[in-house]
BABASE-614252 format. One line per field, with one value per residue (C-alpha): residue number from 1; residue in three letters; chain; x, y, z. Coordinates in steps of 0.001 Angstrom, whole numbers, always signed. Each point is the difference from the previous one (the first is absolute). Example, Ala and Ser with C-alpha at 12.3 -4.5 7.8 and 13.67 -1.06 7.14 Angstrom:
<pts>
nr: c(1:2)
rest: c(ALA:SER)
kette: c(A:A)
x: c(+12300:+1370)
y: c(-4500:+3440)
z: c(+7800:-660)
</pts>
This chain:
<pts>
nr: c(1:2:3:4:5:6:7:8:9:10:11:12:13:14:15:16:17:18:19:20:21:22:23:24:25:26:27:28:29:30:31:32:33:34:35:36:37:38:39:40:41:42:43:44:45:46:47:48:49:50:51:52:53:54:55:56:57:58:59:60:61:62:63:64:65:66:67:68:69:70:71:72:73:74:75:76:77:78:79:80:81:82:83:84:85:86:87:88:89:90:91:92:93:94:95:96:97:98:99:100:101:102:103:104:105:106:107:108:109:110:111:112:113:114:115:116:117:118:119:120:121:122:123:124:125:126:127:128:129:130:131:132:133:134:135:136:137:138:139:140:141:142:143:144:145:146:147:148:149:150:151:152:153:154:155:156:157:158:159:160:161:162:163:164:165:166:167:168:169:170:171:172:173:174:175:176:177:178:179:180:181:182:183:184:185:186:187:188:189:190:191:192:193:194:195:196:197:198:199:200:201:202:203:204:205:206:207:208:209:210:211:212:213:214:215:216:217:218:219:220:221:222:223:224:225:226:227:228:229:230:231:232:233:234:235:236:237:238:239:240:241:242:243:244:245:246:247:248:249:250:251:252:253:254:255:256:257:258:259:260:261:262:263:264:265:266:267:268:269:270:271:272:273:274:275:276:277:278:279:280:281:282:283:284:285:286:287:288:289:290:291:292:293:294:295:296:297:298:299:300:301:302:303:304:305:306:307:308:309:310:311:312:313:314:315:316:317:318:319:320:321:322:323:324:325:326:327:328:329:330:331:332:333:334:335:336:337:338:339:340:341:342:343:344:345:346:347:348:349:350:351:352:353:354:355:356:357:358:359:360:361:362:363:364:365:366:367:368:369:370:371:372:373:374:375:376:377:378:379:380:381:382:383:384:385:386:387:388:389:390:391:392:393:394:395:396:397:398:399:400:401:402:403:404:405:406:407:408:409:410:411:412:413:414:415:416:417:418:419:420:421:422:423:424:425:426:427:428:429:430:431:432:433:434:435:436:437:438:439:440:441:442:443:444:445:446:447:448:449:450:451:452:453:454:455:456:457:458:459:460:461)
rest: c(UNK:UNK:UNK:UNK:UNK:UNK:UNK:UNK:UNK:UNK:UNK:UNK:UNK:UNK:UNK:UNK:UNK:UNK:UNK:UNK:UNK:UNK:UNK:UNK:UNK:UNK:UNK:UNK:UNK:UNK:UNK:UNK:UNK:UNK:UNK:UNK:UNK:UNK:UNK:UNK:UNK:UNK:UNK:UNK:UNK:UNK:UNK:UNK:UNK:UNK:UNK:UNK:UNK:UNK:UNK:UNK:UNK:UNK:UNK:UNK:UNK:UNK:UNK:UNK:UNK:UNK:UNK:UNK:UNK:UNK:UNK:UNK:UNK:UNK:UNK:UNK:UNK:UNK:UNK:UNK:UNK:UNK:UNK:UNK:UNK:UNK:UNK:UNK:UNK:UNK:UNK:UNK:UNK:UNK:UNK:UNK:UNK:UNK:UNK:UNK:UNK:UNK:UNK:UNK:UNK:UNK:UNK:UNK:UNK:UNK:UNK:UNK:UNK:UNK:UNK:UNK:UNK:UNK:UNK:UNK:UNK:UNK:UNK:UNK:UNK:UNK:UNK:UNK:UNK:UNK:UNK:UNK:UNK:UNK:UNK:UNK:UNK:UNK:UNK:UNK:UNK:UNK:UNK:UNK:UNK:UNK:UNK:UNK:UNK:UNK:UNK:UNK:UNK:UNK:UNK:UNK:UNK:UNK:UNK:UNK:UNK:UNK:UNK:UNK:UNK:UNK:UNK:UNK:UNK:UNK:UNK:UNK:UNK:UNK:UNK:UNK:UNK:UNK:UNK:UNK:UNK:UNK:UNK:UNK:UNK:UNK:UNK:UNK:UNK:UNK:UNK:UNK:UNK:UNK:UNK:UNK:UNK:UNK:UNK:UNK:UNK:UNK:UNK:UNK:UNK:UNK:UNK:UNK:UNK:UNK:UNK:UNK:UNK:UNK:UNK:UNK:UNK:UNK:UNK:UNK:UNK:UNK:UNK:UNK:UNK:UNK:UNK:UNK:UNK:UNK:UNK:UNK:UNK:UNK:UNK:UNK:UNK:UNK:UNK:UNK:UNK:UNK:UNK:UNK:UNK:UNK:UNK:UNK:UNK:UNK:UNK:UNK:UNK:UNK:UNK:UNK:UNK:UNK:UNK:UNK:UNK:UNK:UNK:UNK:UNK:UNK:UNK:UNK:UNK:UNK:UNK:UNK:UNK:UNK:UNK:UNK:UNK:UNK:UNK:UNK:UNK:UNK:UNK:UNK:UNK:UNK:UNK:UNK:UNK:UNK:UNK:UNK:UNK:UNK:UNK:UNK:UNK:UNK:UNK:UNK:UNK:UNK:UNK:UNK:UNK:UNK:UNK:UNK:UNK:UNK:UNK:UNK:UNK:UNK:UNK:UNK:UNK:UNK:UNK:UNK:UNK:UNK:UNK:UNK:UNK:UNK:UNK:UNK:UNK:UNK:UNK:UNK:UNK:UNK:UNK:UNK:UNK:UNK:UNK:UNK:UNK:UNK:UNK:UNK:UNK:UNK:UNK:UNK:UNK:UNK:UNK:UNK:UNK:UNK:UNK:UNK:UNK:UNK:UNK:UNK:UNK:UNK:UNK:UNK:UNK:UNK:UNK:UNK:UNK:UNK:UNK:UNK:UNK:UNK:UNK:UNK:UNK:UNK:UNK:UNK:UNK:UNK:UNK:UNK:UNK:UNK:UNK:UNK:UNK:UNK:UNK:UNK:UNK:UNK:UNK:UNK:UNK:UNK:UNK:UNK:UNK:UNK:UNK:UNK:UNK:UNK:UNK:UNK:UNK:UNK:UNK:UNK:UNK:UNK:UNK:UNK:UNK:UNK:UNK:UNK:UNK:UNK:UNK:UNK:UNK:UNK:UNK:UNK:UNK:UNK:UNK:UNK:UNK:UNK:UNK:UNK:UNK:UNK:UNK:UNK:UNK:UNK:UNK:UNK:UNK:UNK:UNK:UNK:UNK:UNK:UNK:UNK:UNK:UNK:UNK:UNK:UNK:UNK:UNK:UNK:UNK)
kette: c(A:A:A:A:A:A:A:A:A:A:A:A:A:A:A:A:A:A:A:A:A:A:A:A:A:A:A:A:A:A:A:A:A:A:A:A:A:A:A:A:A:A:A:A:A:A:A:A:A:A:A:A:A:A:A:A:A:A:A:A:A:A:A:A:A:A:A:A:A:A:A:A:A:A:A:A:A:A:A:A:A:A:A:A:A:A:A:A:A:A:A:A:A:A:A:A:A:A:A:A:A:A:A:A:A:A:A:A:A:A:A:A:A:A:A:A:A:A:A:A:A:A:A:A:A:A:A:A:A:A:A:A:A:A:A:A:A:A:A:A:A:A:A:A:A:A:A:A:A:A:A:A:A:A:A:A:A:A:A:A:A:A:A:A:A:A:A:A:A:A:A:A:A:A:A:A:A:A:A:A:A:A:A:A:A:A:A:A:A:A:A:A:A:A:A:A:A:A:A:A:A:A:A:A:A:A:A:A:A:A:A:A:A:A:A:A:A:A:A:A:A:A:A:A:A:A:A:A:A:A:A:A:A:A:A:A:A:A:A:A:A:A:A:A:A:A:A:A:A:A:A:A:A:A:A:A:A:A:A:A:A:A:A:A:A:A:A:A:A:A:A:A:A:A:A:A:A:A:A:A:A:A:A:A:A:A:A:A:A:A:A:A:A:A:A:A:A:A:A:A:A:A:A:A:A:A:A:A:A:A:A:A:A:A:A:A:A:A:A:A:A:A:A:A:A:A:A:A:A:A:A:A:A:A:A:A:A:A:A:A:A:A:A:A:A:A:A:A:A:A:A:A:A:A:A:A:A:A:A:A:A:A:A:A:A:A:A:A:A:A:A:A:A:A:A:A:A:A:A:A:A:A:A:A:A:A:A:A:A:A:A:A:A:A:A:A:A:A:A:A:A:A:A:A:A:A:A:A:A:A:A:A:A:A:A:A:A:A:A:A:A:A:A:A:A:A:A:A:A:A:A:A:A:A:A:A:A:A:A:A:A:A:A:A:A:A:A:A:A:A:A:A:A:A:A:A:A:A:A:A:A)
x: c(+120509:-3249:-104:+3736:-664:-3060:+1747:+3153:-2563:-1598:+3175:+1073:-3308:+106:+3699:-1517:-2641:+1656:+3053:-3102:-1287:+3615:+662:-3596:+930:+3005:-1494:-2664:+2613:+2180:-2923:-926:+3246:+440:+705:-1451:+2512:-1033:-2452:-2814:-2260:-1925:-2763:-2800:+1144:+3787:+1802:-1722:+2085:+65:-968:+1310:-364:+2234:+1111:+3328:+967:+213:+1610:-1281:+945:-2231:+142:-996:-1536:+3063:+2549:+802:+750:-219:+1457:-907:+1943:-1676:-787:+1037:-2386:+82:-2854:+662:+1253:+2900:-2164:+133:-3756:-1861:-2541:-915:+626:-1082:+2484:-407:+1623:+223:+2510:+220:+1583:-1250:-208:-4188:+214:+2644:-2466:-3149:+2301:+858:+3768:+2584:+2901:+1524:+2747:-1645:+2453:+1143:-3024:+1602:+1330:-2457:-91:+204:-1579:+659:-2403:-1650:-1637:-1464:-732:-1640:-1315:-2547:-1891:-3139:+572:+3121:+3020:+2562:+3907:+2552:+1964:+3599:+2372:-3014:+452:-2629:+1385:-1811:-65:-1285:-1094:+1495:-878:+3928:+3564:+989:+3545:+2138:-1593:-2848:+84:-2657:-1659:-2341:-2369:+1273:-2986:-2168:+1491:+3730:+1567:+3279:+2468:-417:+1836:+1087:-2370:+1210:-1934:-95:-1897:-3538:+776:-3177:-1316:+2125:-474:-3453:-65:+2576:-2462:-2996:-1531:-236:-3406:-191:-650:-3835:-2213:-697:-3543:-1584:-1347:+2036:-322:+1500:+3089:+462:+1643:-2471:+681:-539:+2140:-736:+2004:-1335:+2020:-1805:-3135:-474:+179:-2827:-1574:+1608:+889:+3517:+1030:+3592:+1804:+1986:+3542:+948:+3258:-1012:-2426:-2743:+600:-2644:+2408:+99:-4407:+285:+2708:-1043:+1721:+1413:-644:-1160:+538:-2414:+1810:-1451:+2249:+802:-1757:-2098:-4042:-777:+2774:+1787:+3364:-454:+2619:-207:+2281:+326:+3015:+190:+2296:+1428:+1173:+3162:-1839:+1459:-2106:-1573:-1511:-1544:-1291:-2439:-1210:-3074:-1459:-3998:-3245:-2827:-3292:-2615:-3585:-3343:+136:+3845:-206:-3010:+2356:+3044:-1977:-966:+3573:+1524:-2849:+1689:+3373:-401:-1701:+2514:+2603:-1777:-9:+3759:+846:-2317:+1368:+4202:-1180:-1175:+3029:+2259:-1670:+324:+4396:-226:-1261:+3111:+3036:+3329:+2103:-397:+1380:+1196:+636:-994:-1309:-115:-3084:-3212:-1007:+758:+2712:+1109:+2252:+1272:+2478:-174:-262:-110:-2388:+2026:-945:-510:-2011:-2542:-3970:-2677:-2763:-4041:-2966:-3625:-1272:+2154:-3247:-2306:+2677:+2088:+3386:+1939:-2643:-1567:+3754:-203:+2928:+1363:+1039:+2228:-440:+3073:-1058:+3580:+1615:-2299:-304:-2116:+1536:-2396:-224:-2487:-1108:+2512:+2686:-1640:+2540:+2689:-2052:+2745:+297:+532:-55:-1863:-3198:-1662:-3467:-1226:-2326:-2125:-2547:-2646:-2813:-2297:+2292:-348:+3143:+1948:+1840:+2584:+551:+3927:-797:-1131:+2652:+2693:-1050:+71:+3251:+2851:+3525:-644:-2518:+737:+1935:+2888:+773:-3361:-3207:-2362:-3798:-1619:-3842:-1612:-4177:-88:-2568:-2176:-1309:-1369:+3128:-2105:-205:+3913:+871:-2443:+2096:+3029:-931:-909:+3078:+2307:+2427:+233:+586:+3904:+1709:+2314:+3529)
y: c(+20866:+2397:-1060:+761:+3438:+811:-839:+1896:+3085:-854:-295:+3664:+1511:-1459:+1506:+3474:-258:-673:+2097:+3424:-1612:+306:+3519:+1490:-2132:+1879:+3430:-631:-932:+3177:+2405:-1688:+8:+3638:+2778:+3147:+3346:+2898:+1263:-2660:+1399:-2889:+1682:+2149:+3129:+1044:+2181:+3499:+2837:+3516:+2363:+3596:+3107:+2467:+1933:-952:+3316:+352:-3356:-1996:-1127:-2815:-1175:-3285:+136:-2793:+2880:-1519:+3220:+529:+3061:+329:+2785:+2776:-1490:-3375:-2263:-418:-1612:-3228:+2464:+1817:+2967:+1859:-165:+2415:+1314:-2779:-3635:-3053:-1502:-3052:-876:-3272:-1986:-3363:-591:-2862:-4190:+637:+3179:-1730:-2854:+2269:+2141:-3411:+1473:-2601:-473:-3010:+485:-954:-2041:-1764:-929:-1507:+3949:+2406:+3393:+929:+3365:+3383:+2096:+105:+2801:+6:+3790:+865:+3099:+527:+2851:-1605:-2858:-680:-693:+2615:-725:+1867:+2600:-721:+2122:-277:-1258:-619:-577:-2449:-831:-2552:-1379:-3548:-2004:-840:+1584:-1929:-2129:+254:-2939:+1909:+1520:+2327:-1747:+1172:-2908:+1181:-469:-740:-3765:-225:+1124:+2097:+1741:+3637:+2898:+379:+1146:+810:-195:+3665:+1165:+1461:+3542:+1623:-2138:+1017:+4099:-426:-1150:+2579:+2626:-1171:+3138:-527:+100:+3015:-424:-1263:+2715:+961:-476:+2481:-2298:-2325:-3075:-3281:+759:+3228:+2133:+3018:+2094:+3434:+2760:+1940:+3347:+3252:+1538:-2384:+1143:+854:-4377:-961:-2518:-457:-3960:-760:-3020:-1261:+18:-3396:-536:-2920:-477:+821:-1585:+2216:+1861:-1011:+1359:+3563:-141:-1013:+2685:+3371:+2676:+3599:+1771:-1224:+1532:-317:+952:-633:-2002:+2852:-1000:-2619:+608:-322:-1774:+534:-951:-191:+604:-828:+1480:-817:+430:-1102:-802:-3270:-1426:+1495:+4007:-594:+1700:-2620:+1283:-2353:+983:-2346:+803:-921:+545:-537:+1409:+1640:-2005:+1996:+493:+1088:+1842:-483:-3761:-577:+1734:-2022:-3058:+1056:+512:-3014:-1908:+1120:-256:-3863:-598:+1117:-1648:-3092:+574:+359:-2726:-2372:+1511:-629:-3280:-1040:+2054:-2548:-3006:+495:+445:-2599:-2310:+1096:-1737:+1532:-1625:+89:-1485:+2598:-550:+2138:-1791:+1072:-2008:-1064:-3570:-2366:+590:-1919:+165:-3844:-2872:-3246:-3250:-3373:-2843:-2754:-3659:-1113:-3074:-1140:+470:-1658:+2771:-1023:+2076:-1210:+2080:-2265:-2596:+2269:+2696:-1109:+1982:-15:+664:+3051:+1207:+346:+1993:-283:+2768:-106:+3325:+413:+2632:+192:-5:+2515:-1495:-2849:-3177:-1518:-3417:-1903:-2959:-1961:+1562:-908:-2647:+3039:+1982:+1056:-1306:+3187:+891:+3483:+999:-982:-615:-1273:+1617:-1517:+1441:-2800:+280:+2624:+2253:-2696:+851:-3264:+797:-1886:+2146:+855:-2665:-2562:-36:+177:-2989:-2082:+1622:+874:-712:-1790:-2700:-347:-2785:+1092:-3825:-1048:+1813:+1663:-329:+3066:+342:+3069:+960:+3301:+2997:+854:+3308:+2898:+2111:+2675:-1723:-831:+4094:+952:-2373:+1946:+3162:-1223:-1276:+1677:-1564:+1034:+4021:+655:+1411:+2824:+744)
z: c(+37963:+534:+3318:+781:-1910:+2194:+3274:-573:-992:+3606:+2147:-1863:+852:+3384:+409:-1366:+2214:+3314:-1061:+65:+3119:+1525:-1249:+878:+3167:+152:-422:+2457:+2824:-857:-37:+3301:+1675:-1140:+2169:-1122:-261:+1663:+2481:+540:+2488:+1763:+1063:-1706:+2875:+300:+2120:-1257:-1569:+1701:-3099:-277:-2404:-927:-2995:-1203:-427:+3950:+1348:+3033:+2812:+1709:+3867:+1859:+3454:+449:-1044:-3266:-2051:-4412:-1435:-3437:-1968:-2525:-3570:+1002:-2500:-3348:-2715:-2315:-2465:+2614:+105:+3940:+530:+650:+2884:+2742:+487:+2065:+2201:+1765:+2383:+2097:+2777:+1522:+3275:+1565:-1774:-135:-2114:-2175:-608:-1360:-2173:-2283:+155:-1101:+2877:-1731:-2406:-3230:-1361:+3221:+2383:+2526:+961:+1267:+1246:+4068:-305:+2717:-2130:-3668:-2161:-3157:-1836:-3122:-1909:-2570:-1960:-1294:+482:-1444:+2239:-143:-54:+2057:-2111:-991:+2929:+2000:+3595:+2739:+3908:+1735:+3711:+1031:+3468:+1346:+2896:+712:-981:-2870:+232:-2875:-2009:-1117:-3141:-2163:-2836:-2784:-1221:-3827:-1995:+2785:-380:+1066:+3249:-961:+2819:-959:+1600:+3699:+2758:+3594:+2882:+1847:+3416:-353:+602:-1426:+3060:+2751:-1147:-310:+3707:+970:-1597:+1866:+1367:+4154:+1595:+2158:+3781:+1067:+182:+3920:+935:+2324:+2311:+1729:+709:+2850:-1157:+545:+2798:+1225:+2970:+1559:+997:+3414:+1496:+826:-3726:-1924:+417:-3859:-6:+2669:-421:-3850:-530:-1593:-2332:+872:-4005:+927:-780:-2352:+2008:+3263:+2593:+1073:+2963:+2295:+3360:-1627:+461:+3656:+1241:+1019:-1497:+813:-3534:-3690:-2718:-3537:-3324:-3399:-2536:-2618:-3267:+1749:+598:+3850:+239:+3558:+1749:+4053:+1816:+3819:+2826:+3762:+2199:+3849:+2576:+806:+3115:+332:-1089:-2966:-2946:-2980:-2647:-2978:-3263:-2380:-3476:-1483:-3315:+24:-1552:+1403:-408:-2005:+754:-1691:-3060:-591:+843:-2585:-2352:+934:-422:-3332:-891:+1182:-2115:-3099:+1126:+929:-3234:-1678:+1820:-858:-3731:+296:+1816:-2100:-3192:+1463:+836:-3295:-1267:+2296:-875:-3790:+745:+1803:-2715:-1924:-300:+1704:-2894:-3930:-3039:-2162:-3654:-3544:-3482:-3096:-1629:+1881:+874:+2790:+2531:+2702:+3376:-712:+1139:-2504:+1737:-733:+1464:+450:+114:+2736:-129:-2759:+433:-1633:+611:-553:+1126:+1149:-3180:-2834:+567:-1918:-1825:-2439:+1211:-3372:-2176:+1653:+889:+3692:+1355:+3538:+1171:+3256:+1815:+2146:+2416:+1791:-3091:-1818:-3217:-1777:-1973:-2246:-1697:-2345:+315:-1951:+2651:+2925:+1055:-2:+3023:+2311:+3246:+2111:+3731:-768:+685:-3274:-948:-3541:-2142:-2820:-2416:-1367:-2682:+374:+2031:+3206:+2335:+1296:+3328:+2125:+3336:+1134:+2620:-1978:-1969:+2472:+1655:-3093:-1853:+1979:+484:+3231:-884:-4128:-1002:-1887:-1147:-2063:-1544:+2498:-1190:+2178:-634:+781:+919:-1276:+1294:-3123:-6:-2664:-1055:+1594:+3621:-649:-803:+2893:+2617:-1102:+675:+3126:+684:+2466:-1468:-3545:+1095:+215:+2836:-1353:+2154)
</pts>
C-alpha cells in the first residue's frame, strides 16, 4: 500500500517534472526561433547620419550631392509636451539606395507579420530631430517636402511606406516621381568660360607673316599673327599673292587689334579687268618692353582661366552626380520612409542549407541570421536558423551574409551561391542539401571590402 502510495507520488513528480522540462523547452525554442521587431543593425558601424543645425525659428532646407532635396518649414518641431521648441535643433538625416546600405542600417524590408513578403526598394530615408538630446516630433499642420533621388522611374506598383513605429511597414501618402529641375537650371546657369587668353609669343601653330609696299612703311619689318577663323581654313594663297594696295584698320574697341584688307586688280586674257579683295584680321607681334609686359599680362590671365575652368569642372562633376528624376512626396511625422513595391518569394524548391562554421558554432543557440543581400533587387530578406529550409531559390544576384560570435562575418559570394541555388540546377521534386565554405573575416575587413566595392555606389538616371 506504501509502496503503491510512493510510486504514484513518483510518476506525479516525474509528470511535473518533464511537463517544466517541456514548457522551459518550449520557451527556449520560441525565444530561439524569434524574430526580433525593429531595426537590428548587424554590425557595430551603420550607414552614418548627415547632422545639421538650425534654429527652428528659421526652417531648413537640406541638399544631397545626389539631388535628393528636404524642405523643412518655420517652427516645424514640437517637444514631448507639444511645445514649438525653441532656438536650434539637430537633424539627422540619412538614405539608402543600394541592397549594401540597406544591410548596415538593420532596416526591416519584410512585412512583419508575413515573412515570406519583402520590400523591393527605389529609394529609403530615415529623418529625425532633437534638442538635447531628445528627439523632437513634427508639429500638428506641419508638413516637410521631401525629394528624393532614385536610381529608376518607379512603375505603378510602388508605393510610399512609413516603418510606423520603427517596426511595421504601412503605405502612407502618394509620392510622384518629377524631373530634376534644380539640376537642369543649375547647368543652364553655368557661367561660360571666356575665350583662352592670347599669348604674346607664338608658337608651331601659329600663322606669322610680313607685309611689304612702299605705304606701309610705318610696318617694316613689324611681324603679324594671323587671328584664325573657327569656320574657315587659313588662307595660306592670300600670303603667296602679290598685291596692289593693303589697307590696316584697327577693330574699334579692340587693343592692337587690326583688320587687313588686301586689294589687287589685273587684266585677264581677254583685257578684261579682275579685281579681288581678301580680309584678314591679325595682331602685330610685340617686342621689348611691351612684350615683357604682355607676357606679364597673359601670366595672370591664363591663371585665371585655369581657376575657372577647374572650379566649372568640379561645378559639372558635382550635377552630374545628381539624378535627372526624383520621387516627390511630403510627411507629416519623421521616421522611415520608403519608395516601395511588396513582393513575395515564392517556393520554388526546398533547401536544406549548412555552413563549414556549424562544426564549431552552434547556429540556433547563438542566433545566426542569414541575411540574403539582393543587390538587383535592392533589399535584404533575412532568416534564422530555424527557417533556413525556407531560403528562396532565386535567379538574382544574391549573396548571403552571416554575423558569428565575436562579431566574425560569414560570407557566401553572389557566385557561389548562384551556382549552387538556382532555378536551373535545383530540383523542384525532392530536398536539396547545399553546403556552403564561407569567407571569415573581421566585420572591419568585411565594411572595408564594401567601400571598396564599385559595386555598392548607385548609378542615379
Amino acid at each position: 500500500m506504501k509502496n503503491n502510495k510512493r510510486n504514484k507520488i513518483i510518476k506525479i513528480a516525474a509528470a511535473s517534472v518533464l511537463s517544466i522540462i517541456a514548457v522551459v523547452g518550449c520557451m527556449i525554442y520560441l525565444d530561439l526561433s524569434a524574430y526580433k521587431e525593429g531595426i537590428q543593425e548587424p554590425f557595430t558601424e551603420s550607414i552614418r547620419f548627415i547632422t545639421s543645425s538650425f534654429n527652428n525659428k528659421d526652417g531648413f532646407e537640406l541638399h544631397q550631392p545626389n539631388g535628393t532635396h528636404v524642405a523643412i518649414p518655420k517652427n516645424a518641431f514640437v517637444d514631448e509636451k507639444g511645445k514649438t521648441v525653441k532656438g536650434n535643433i539637430e537633424l539627422k538625416f540619412r538614405e539608402f539606395h543600394t541592397a549594401e546600405s540597406i544591410l548596415m542600417s538593420g532596416i526591416p524590408m519584410q512585412m512583419l507579420d508575413e515573412r515570406n513578403k519583402y520590400m523591393e526598394s527605389l529609394g529609403m530615408m530615415e529623418l529625425r530631430a532633437f534638442k538635447n538630446g531628445k528627439e523632437l516630433s513634427l508639429k500638428k499642420g506641419k508638413v516637410i517636402n521631401v525629394d528624393l533621388a532614385s536610381t529608376e522611374t518607379p512603375n505603378k506598383d510602388f508605393n510610399l511606406y512609413l516603418l510606423e513605429g520603427d517596426k511595421q511597414w504601412k503605405e502612407t501618402g502618394d509620392f510622384k516621381t518629377v524631373n530634376n529641375d534644380r539640376r537642369d537650371s543649375a547647368f543652364a546657369n553655368l557661367i561660360p568660360l571666356p575665350e583662352t587668353p592670347e599669348s604674346p609669343d607664338p608658337d608651331s601653330t601659329d600663322v606669322v607673316f610680313t607685309l611689304n609696299g612702299p605705304h606701309l612703311k610705318a610696318y617694316k619689318g613689324v611681324e603679324w599673327r594671323l587671328i584664325k577663323s573657327k569656320k574657315e581654313p587659313v588662307p595660306y594663297w592670300a600670303f603667296r599673292l602679290n598685291w596692289d594696295k593693303i589697307k590696316i584698320n584697327e577693330v574699334k574697341g579692340k587693343k592692337k587689334l587690326f583688320d587687313l584688307t588686301f586689294n589687287y586688280s589685273q587684266k585677264n586674257y581677254s583685257g578684261k579687268t579682275v579685281k579681288q579683295t581678301f580680309t584678314a584680321r591679325a595682331r602685330p607681334l610685340l617686342t621689348g618692353k611691351e612684350l615683357k609686359l604682355a607676357k606679364a599680362a597673359y601670366k595672370e590671365e591664363f591663371e585665371s582661366y585655369q581657376l575657372m575652368a577647374a572650379k566649372l569642372e568640379l561645378e559639372e562633376e558635382r550635377l552630374e552626380q545628381e539624378s535627372s528624376v526624383l520621387n516627390r512626396f511630403k510627411i507629416n511625422q519623421m521616421g522611415v520612409f520608403n519608395i516601395d513595391c511588396v513582393k513575395s518569394l515564392d517556393v520554388y524548391a526546398k533547401v536544406e542549407l549548412e555552413f563549414d562554421f556549424q562544426a564549431n558554432v552552434s547556429a540556433e543557440f547563438n542566433k545566426v541570421m542569414v541575411m540574403m543581400v539582393m543587390e538587383e533587387l535592392n533589399t535584404v530578406v533575412k532568416y534564422n536558423t530555424f527557417d533556413w529550409h525556407k531560403v528562396s531559390v532565386i535567379d538574382t544576384h544574391t549573396e548571403l551574409i552571416m554575423v558569428l560570435p565575436g562579431g566574425v562575418v560569414a560570407r557566401v559570394p553572389a557566385e557561389e551561391f548562384k551556382k549552387k541555388i538556382n532555378t536551373t540546377t535545383t530540383s523542384k521534386h525532392f530536398t536539396n542539401s547545399i553546403y556552403f565554405e564561407t569567407e571569415e573575416m573581421t566585420m572591419k575587413e568585411y565594411l572595408k571590402s564594401q567601400k571598396e566595392n564599385s559595386a555598392g555606389t548607385p548609378m542615379f538616371l
